[in-house]
C-alpha positions in Angstrom: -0.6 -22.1 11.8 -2.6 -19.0 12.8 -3.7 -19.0 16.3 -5.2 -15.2 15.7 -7.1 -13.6 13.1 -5.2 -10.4 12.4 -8.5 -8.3 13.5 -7.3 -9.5 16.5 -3.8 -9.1 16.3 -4.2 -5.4 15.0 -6.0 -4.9 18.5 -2.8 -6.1 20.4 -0.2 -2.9 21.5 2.3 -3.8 19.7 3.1 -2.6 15.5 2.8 -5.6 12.6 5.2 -4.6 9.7 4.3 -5.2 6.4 6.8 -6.1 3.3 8.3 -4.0 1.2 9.0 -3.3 -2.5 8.1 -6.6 -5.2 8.8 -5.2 -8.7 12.3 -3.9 -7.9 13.3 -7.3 -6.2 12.4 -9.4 -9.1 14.5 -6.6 -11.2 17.2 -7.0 -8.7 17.2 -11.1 -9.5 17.4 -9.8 -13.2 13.7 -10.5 -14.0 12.0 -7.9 -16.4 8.8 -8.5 -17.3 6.1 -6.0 -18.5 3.2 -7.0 -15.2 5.2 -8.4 -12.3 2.3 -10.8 -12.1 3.2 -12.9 -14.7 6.4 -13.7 -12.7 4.1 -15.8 -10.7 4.1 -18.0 -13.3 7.5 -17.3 -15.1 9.4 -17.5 -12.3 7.8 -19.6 -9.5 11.1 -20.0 -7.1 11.8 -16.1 -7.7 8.3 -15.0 -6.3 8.7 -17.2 -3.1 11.9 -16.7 -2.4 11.6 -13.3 -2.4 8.3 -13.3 0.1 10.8 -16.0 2.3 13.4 -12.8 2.5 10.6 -10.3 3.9 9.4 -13.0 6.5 13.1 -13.3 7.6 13.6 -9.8 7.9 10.2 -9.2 10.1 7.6 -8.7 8.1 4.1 -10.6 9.4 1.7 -9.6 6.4 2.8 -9.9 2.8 1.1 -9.3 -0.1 0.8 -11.7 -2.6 2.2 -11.1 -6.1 -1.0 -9.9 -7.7 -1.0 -6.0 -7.7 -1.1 -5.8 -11.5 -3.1 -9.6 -12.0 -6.2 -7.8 -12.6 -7.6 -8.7 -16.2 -7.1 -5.0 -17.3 -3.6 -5.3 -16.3 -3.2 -8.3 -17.9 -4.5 -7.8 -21.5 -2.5 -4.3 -21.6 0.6 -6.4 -21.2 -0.4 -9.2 -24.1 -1.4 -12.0 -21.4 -4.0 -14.6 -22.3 -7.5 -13.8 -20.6 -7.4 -18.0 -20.1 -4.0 -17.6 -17.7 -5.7 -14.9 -15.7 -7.1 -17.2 -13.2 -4.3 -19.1 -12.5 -1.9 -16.0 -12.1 -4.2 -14.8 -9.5 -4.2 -18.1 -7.7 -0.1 -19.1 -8.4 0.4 -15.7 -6.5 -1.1 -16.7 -3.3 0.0 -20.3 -3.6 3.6 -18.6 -3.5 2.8 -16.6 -1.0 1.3 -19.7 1.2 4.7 -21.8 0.2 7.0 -19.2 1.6 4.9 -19.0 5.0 5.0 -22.6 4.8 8.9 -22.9 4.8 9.2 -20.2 7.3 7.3 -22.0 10.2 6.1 -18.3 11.2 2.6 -17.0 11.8 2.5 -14.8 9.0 -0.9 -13.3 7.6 -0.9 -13.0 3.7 -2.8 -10.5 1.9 -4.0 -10.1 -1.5 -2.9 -7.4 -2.9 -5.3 -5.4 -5.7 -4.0 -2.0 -7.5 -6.4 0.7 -9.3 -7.3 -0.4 -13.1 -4.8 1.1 -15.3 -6.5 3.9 -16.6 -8.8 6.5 -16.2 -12.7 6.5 -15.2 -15.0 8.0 -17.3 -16.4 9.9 -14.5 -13.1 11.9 -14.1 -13.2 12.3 -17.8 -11.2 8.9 -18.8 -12.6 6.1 -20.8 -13.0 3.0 -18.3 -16.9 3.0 -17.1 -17.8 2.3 -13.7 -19.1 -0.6 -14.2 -16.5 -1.9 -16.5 -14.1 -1.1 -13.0 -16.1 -2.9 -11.0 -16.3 -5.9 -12.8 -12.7 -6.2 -13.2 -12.9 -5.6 -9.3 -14.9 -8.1 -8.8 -13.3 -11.1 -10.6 -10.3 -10.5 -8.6 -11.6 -10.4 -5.1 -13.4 -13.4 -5.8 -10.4 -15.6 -6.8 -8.7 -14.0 -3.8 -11.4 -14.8 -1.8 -11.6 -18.5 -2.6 -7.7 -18.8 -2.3 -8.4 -18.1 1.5 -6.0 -14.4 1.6 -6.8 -12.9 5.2 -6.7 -9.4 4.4 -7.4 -7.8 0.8 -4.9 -5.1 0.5 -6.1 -2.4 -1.8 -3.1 -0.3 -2.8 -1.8 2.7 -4.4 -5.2 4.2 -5.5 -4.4 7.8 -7.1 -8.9 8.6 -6.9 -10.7 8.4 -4.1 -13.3 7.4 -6.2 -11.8 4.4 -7.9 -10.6 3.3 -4.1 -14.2 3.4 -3.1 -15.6 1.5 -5.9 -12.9 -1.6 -5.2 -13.6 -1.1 -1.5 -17.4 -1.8 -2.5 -16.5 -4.6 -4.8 -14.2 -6.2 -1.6 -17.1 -5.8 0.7 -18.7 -8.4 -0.6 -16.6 -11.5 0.8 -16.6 -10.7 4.0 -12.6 -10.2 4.2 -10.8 -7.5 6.2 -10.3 -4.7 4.1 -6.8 -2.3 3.7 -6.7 0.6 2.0 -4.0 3.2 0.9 -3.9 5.9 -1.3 -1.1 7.7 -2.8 -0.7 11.0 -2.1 1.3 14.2 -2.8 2.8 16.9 -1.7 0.3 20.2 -2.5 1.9 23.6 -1.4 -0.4 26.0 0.6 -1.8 29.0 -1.2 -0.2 32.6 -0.5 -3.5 32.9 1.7 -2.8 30.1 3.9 1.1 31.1 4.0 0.4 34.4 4.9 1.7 35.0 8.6 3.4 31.4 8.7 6.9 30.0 8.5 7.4 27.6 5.9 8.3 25.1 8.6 5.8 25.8 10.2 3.0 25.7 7.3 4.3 22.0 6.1 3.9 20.7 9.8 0.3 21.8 10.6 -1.9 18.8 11.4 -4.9 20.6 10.2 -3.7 21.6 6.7 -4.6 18.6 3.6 -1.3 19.6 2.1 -1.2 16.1 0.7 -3.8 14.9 -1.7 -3.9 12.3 -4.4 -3.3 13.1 -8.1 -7.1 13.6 -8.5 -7.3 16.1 -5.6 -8.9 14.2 -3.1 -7.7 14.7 0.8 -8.0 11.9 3.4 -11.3 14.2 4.3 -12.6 13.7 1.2 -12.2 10.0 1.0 -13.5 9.5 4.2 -16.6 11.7 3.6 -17.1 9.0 0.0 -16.8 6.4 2.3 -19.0 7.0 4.8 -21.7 8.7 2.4 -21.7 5.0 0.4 -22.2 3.2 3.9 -18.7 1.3 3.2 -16.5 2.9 6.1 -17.4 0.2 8.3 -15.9 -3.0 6.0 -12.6 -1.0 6.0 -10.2 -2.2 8.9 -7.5 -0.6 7.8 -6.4 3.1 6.4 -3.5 4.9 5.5 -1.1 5.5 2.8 1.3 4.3 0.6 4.2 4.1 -2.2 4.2 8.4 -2.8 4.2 10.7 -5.4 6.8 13.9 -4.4 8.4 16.5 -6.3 12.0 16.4 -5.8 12.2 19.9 -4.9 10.2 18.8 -1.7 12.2 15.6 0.1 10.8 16.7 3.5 7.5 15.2 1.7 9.3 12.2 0.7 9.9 8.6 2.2 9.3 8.2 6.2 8.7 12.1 6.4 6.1 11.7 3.9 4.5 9.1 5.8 4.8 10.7 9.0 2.9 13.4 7.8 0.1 11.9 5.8 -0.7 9.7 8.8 -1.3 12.5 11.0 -3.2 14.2 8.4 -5.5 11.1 8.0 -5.7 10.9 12.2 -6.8 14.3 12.1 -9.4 13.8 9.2 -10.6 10.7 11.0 -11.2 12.3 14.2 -13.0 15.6 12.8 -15.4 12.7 11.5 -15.7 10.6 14.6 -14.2 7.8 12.8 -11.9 5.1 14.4 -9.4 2.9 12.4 -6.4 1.4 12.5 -4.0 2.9 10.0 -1.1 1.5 7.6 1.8 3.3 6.8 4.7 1.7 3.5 6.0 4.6 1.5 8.8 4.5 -0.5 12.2 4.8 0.0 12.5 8.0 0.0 12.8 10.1 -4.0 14.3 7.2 -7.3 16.9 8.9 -9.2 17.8 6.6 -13.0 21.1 4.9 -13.4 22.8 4.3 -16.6 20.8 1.3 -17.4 16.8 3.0 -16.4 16.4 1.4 -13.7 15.1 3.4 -10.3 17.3 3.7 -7.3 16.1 5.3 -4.1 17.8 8.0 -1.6 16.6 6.4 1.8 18.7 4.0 3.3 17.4 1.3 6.1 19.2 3.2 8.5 17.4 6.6 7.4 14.0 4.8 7.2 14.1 3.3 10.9 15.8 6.3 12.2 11.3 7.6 12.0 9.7 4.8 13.4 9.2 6.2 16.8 7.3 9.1 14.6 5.6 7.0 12.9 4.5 5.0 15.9 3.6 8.3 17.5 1.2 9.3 15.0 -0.6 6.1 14.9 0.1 3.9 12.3 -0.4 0.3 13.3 0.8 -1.9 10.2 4.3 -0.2 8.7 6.5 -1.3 5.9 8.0 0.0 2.4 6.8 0.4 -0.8 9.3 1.5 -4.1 12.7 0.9 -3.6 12.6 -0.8 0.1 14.0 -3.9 0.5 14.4 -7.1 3.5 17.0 -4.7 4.8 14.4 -1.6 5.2 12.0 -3.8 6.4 14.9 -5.3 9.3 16.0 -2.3 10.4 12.5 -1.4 10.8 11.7 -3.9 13.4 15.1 -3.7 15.1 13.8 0.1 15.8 10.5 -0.5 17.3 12.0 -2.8 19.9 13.4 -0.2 21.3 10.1 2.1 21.3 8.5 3.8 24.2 5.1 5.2 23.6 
């Protein structure tokens, strides 16, 4: 039973971690499927068991199994638009089941990804309102299926992230959002006079910005120019696109810095938020058979949670290629923490 909202939990001093990686543990259990989502009905046991192991190893919020159970998602991989509903809703009840067994207080949050394509307004074929809709019909069902946070996740446009954070607005829910973001070198201009070191370090730089080009500024600025900064509780980053030649800007690193980079853009604005922090496990490398394995142990990971407590994030966890163990060794780190 819950005997605090997590609004209020996220106000308490100490860090909530989050879960880690889904898609790669239901690959790991020898489950391939084209939408992870459809595991929820597929593989019932799988889907719980698996958010059972991230409550024993620590974690306090899990998502539920419906990143990719938006109808877009859906039809691209051949699903019926009548199972739709039910995949949505079998993903929290799994969810629910696995908190159930555990006997922990353990918040779940449904979890909604960016509609597989492109807008129209950034030159792609999928209309705004088209977005929205598809938005829309999975909030709801979330909504009714009584999540307590809507995690909105891995957005690669500011843009698109605004218009779900205006479709999850309208139930009244706390609101998480993360974007992915990359690595963007300086130009000679900026360089000049600078060490690299020195250059990838700076605070004040947006050397990360999502695919589209947007900085944390930039999303911020959309946000607060649409009146929807206030329903967001929660703001930070996630999963991470890098360029192998870079692993400074991979993994915890990575993290590290794109929360201080969003700290910074947040305070040049006046704006106050708690901020959420899962990357992935460092760069994926392909083994024999195609499947992605990642270069940052659990060990590695923890070894920056004190820098990652240190630049604010509230809410941590893993994204690609993080497992129970990540997530443990995690929480065995910040016990030790002295801010």
């Amino acid at each position: 039973m819950i005997t605090k909202t997590l609004l209020e939990r996220l106000d308490e001093n100490e860090p909530i971690f989050f879960d880690g990686g889904f898609g790669s543990q239901l690959i790991n259990r020898g489950i391939e499927i084209p939408n992870t989502a459809i595991a929820n009905l597929s593989h019932p046991e799988d889907v719980t068991s698996i958010h059972e192991e991230y409550i024993g190893s620590g974690a306090r919020i899990i998502g539920a199994n419906t990143f990719v159970a938006g109808d877009m998602h859906l039809r691209l991989a051949g699903v019926a638009e009548s199972e739709f509903e039910e995949i949505v809703k079998k993903g929290v009840d799994h969810a629910k089941e696995a908190v159930r067994r555990s006997g922990n207080e353990v918040y779940i949050g449904g979890s909604i990804g960016p509609v597989p394509g492109v807008l129209e307004i950034e030159g792609g074929e999928i209309s705004i309102e088209a977005a929205q809709q598809s938005y829309r019909r999975q909030v709801e069902i979330l909504a009714e299926e009584g999540v307590d946070i809507l995690i909105l996740e891995t957005y690669f446009s500011a843009v698109d992230a605004v218009l779900a954070v205006g479709e999850a607005s309208e139930c009244g829910i706390p609101i998480s959002l993360a974007l992915t973001m990359r690595y963007t070198p300086p130009t000679k201009r900026q360089r000049k006079g600078r060490s690299r070191r020195t250059q990838d370090t700076l605070a004040g730089e947006n050397l990360y910005r999502t695919m589209w080009g947007h900085s944390y500024g930039d999303l911020l600025d959309m946000l607060i120019n649409s009146d929807r900064i206030g329903n967001v509780n929660l703001l930070g980053i996630n999963c991470g696109s890098t360029d192998s030649e870079f692993p400074e800007h991979s993994g915890m690193p990575y993290a590290i810095n794109a929360i201080t980079q969003l700290q910074k853009a947040m305070t040049d604005r006046d704006v106050k938020k708690h901020m959420i922090a899962y990357p992935n496990a460092g760069i994926p490398s392909l083994d024999s058979n195609g499947h992605s394995h990642y270069n940052q142990t659990p060990r590695e990971m923890a070894a920056h949670i004190p820098s990652l407590l240190d630049a604010g994030a509230k809410v941590i966890g893993g994204c690609c290629g993080s497992d129970p163990k990540h997530i443990t060794a995690m929480v065995e780190a910040s016990r030790t923490y002295q801010k």
